[in-house]
N, C-alpha and C positions, 0 to 999 in steps of 0.2 A: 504494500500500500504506500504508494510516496507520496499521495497527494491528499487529502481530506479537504473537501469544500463545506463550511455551514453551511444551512441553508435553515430558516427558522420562521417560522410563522406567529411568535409573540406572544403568547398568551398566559403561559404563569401567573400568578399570586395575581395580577391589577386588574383582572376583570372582574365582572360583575356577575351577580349569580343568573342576573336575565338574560348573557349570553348562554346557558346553560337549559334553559325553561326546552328550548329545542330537541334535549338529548334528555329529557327528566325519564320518557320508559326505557330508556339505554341502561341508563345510569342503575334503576331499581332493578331491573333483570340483573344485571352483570352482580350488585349483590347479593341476590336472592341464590345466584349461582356459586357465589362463593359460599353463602352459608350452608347452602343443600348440599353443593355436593356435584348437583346434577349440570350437563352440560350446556352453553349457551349456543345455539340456533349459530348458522355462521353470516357473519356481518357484513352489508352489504354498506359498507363504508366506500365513498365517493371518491375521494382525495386525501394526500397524505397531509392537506392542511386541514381536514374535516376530524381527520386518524389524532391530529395531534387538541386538537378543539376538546374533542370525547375524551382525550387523556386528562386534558388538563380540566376538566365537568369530574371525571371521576376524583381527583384528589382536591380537589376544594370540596367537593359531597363529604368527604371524612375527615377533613378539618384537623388531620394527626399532625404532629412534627415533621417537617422535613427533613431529611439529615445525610439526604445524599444522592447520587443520580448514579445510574447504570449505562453503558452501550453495549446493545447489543448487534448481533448481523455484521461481526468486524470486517471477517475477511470477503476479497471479492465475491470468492466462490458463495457465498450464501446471500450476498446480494443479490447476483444475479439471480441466483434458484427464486429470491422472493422481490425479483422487481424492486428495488430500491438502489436509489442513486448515491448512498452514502450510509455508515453505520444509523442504528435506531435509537432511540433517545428515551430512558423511563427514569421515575422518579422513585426515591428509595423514603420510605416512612417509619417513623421507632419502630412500629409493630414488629417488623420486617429482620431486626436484627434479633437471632437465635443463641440464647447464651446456652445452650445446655449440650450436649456432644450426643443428647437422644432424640430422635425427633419420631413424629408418631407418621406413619405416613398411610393415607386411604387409598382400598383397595379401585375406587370410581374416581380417582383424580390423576390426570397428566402429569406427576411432577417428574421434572430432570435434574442431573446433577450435573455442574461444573466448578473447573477448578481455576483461580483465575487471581489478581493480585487488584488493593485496595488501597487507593492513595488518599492521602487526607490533608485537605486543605491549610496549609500554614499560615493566612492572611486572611482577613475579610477582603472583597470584593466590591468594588462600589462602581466602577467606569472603565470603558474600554483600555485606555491609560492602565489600569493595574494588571492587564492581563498581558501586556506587551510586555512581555517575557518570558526567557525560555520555560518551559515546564516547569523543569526539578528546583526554577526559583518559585515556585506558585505552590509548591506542597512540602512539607516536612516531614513527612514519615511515611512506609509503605507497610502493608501487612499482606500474608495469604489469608487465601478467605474460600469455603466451599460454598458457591452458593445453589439455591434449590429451588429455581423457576417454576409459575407454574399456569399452564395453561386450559382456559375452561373450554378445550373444545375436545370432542370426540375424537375428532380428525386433526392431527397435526400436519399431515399430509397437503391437504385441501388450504391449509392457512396462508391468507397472503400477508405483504409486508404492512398493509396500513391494518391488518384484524393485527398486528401484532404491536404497532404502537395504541392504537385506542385501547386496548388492553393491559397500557401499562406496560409493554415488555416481559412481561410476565414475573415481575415484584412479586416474590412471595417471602421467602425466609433466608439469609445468609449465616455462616458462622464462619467469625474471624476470626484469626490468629494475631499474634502479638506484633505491632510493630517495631518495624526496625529505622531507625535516623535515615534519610535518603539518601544520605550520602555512604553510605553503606553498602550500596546495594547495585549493583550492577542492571539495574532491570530488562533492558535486552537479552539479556545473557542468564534469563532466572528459567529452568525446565523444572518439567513437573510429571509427576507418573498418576495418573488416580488407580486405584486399589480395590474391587470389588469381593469380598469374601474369601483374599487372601492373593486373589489371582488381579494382573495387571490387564486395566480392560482397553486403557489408553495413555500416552505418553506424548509430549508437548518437543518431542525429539525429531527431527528429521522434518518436521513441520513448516510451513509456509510462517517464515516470518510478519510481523507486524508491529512495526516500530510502538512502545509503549508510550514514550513521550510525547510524539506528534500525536497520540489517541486523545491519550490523555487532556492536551492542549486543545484539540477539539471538541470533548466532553467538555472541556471547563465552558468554553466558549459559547460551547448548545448553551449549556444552564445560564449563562449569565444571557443569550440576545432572548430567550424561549420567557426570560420577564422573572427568575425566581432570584432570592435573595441571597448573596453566598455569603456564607459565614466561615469563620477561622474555625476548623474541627470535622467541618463536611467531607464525606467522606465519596469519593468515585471509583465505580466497578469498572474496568473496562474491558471487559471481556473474555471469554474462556479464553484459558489456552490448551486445551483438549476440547475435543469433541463431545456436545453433551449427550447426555445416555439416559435412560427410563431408569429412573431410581426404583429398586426393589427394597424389601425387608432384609437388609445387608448390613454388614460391617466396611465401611469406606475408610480406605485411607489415604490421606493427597501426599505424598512424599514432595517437597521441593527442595533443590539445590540447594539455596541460601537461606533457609528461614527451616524453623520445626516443624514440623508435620503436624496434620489436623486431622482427627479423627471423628467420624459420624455414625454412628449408630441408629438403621433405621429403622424402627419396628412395627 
């Protein structure tokens, strides 16, 4: 990936909930679906600025804390697979971060597992001026983190790239590991094996590069034109670096290079 173009349609935090009145049975379906359980119908979303409208309807409906944004769809190859002109943009909320190393997982929900690394905001953010600068000056610390997307459709197959931003990108739960100083850390250069019930199911080796920094610098970017507030502490996913997998009732473990291993327990 040598190139990342923004591209942003505005809407974060400053709008009003009347922009929203449009997508109100959106909004109640999608968490009527989260709480059952049961699948949502598949979305016949118009545009990826209508994709990001619905995103941002959805996290003003739940009024949680913010506390960090994801991208997903890094590499080429799964752009193209989902028609998208650039990685995808979601919003990360407290609920979202999992402290416990057990997580309960249902037998009627799509969750995935990836393995992927977590940078944290060293500064607040206030105008385009503070972000003109290379990355690794915009953040102070990185962590591994396992995280565990989750999507309410039947069909993953069938999924296009704007069913996958109105949906949030599929925010469901991560667990971090411990950060380390950035300056510490080589992040180009960090591999990772994930670990499925003892047996290695994927490995971040031999793999299509994607510069972390330039990702990164374009996450920060989405979140700051997309209208949300950036704080010193905020944390950004930026993408697997293995192939995500259907999480089963397993024992997961993420071995990485530079950093301790995190372990998951699914049941």
């Amino acid at each position: 990936m040598s190139c990342l173009i923004v591209t942003s349609v505005g809407y974060g935090q400053e709008f009003g909930s009347k922009n929203c009145q449009h997508y109100r049975d959106y909004i109640q379906e999608y968490k009527s679906a989260v709480l059952s359980g049961r699948y949502l119908p598949q979305s016949l979303v118009k545009s990826e600025e209508e994709a990001y409208l619905m995103q941002a309807c959805l996290i003003r409906s739940d009024s949680k804390k913010i506390i960090g944004f994801k991208a997903g769809l890094t590499s080429n190859a799964s752009q193209k697979r989902f028609n998208v002109g650039e990685p995808v943009f979601g919003v990360i909320t407290e609920e979202s971060q999992h402290t416990s190393n057990e997580l309960l997982v249902e037998d009627n929900k799509t969750m995935l597992i990836e393995a992927e690394l977590a940078f944290r905001l060293g500064r607040d953010i206030y105008t385009l001026k503070d972000i003109d600068k290379v990355a690794s000056e915009l953040v102070d610390a990185v962590a591994p983190v396992i995280e565990m997307p989750l999507f309410h459709f039947k069909d993953l197959g069938t999924l296009t790239g704007n069913d996958i931003i109105a949906t949030n990108v599929g925010v469901n739960k991560f667990l971090l590991g411990e950060f380390v100083s950035i300056d510490k850390v080589y992040v180009n250069s960090v591999h990772v094996s994930l670990n499925e019930g003892g047996q290695e199911i994927d490995s971040s080796v031999d793999k299509v590069k994607i510069n972390q920094w330039q990702l990164l610098k374009w996450l920060i970017m989405k979140s700051y034109l997309e209208g949300y507030r950036l704080r010193k502490g905020m944390i950004y996913l930026t993408g697997s670096l293995v192939n995500p997998a259907r999480m089963k009732k397993a024992r997961y473990i993420a071995d990485y290079s530079q950093f301790d291993s995190i372990e998951l327990i699914a049941k």
